[in-house]
N, C-alpha and C positions, 0 to 999 in steps of 0.2 A: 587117516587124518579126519578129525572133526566136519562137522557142518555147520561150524557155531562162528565160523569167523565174518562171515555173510550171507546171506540168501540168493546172492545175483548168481543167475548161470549163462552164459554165453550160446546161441542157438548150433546144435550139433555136435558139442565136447562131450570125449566120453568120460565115464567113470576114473579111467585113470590119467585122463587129461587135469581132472579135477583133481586128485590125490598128488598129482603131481603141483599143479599149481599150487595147493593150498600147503605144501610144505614149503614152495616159493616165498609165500605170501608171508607166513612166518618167516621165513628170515630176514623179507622186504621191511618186518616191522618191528625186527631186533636194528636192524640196519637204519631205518627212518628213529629209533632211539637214540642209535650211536650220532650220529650226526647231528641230533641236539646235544648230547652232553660232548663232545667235541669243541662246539660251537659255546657251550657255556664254559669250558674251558679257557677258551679264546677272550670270552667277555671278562672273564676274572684275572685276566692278565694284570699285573699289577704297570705303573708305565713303564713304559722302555728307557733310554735316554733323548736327554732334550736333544734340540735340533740347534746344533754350537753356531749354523753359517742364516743367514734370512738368501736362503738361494735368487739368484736374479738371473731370472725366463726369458726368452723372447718370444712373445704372444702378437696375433694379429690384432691391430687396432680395429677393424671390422672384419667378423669371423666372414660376412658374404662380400668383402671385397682383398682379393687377391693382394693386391700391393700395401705398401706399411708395414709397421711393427710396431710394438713399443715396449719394456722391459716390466715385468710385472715379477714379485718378487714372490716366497714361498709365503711367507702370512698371508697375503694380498686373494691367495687362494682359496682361503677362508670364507665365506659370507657370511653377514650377522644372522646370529643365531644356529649354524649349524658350525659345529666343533669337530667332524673327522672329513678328515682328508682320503682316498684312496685313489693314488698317482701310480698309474701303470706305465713299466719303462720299456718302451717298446723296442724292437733291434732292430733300428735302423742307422746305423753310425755312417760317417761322414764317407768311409772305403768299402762300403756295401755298395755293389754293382744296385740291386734292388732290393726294398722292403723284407722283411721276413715273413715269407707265404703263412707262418703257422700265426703269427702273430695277426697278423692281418686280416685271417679269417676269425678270429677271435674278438677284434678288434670290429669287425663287420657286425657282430652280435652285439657287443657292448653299445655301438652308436644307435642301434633301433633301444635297445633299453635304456639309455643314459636318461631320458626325459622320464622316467621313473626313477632310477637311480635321485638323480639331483633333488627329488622332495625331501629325500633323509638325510645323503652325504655329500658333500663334495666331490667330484670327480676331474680329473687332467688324465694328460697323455700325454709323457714327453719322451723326444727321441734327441739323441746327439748329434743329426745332421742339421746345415744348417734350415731355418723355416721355412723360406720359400721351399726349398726340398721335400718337407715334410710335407705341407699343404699341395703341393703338384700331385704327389701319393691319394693325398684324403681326397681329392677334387675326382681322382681317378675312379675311388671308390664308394664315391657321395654321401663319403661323412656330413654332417651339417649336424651333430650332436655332440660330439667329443669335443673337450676344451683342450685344443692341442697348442703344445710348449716344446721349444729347442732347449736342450740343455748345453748347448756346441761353446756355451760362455762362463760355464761351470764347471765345476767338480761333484756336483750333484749325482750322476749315474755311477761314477766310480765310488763314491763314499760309501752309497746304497745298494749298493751292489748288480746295475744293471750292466755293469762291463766289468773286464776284469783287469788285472794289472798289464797286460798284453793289447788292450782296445779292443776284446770280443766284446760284442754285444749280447746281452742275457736279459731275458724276460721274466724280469720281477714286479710284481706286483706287493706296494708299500701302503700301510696305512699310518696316519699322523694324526694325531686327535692335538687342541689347543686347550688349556687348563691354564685358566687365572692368567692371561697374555703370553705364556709360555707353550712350544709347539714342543710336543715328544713325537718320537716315535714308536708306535704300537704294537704294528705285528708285520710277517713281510712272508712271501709264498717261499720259506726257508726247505722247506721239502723237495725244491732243489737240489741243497747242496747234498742231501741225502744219498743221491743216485737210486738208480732202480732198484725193482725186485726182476727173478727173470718172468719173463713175456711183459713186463711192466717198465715204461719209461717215469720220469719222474712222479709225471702229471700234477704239479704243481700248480698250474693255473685252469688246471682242467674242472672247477667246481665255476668258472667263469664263461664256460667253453658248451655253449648247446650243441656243438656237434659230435663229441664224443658222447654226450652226454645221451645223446640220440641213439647214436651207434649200439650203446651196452643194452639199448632197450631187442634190440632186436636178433635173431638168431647168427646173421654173420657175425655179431659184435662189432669190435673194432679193427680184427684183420691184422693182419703184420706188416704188410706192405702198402699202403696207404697214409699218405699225407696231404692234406690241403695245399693247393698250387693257386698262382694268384691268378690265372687265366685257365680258362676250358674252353675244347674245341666245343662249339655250336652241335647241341644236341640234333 
């Protein structure tokens, strides 16, 4: 392989460390192509269909105080000036013993980013249980970023597919963009319903997910047996 794709060497890598890398590195940068054209793919989506129902939430009336509610509807979710939506339906339905460990851990990532997030889009988290339930969870796990919403008074999560006709809970992540007062919807982690490949589960919301995402950098990878738990014993 070349020597033309950088000049940086690492201190003690041998020659075929580097032949080896640098055939990595090509395909790291066939791979950082395909994820833009993917991604423009995504962007030239023409719209989905409108949103037939104006959904009504039940959101805290102050995110730092515990008690209250008040019903906040799906426009509502909107603020002037930004026009997309991205409402992640989290699995925690009303007959869940606890939260969904995988979502959860995912969900942990998303609330350090969301105050980045919110410059560009909209963001929610709604789950089917009811809210004080929800918020007991986030309190647990010192959300104070995530705009959390019960859907327990809607048909919202079954329409969109975060449950199914049986009341499983499913982690779909939806986006909604608003055009001319009108809410469509855009695009949804449909690679779900797809099923795997083998040694591959969905991974569907895994381009949201810094922990797998961490994982494939490294020589274990991602391992077979391993999944995020909502508690670990004390190192």
């Amino acid at each position: 392989m070349s020597t033309t794709l950088h000049a940086i060497r690492f201190p003690g890598e041998s020659t075929a460390y580097r032949s080896a890398r640098d055939d990595l590195l090509e395909a790291e940068i066939a791979l950082r192509r395909h994820i833009e054209q993917v991604a423009a793919l995504r962007r030239r989506l023409p719209l989905g269909g409108a949103v037939a129902k104006d959904y009504v939430f039940d959101e805290a009336k102050d995110p730092n105080d515990a008690a209250g509610s008040r019903p906040v509807r799906l426009a509502e979710l909107f603020r002037p000036g930004l026009d997309t939506l991205a409402l992640y339906s989290f699995m925690y339905g009303p007959k869940m013993k606890q939260a969904c460990p995988m979502c959860t851990s995912m969900l942990d990532g998303l609330n350090a980013s969301a105050p980045h997030i919110e410059q560009r889009v909209n963001l929610a988290v709604a789950a089917k249980s009811p809210l004080p339930r929800i918020r007991e969870h986030a309190a647990s796990r010192g959300w104070r970023n995530l705009r959390l919403l019960s859907s327990a008074g809607n048909s919202y999560t079954l329409d969109y597919h975060g449950e199914d006709a049986a009341g499983n809970q499913l982690a779909m992540m939806n986006i909604f963009v608003r055009r001319d007062g009108t809410i469509y919807h855009q695009w949804a982690t449909e690679l779900f319903f797809t099923g795997g490949e083998p040694g591959m589960d969905a991974r569907h919301v895994d381009m949201l997910w810094p922990v797998w995402n961490l994982f494939d950098l490294t020589p274990e990878g991602r391992g077979t047996d391993w999944y995020p738990r909502l508690r670990y014993d004390p190192r």
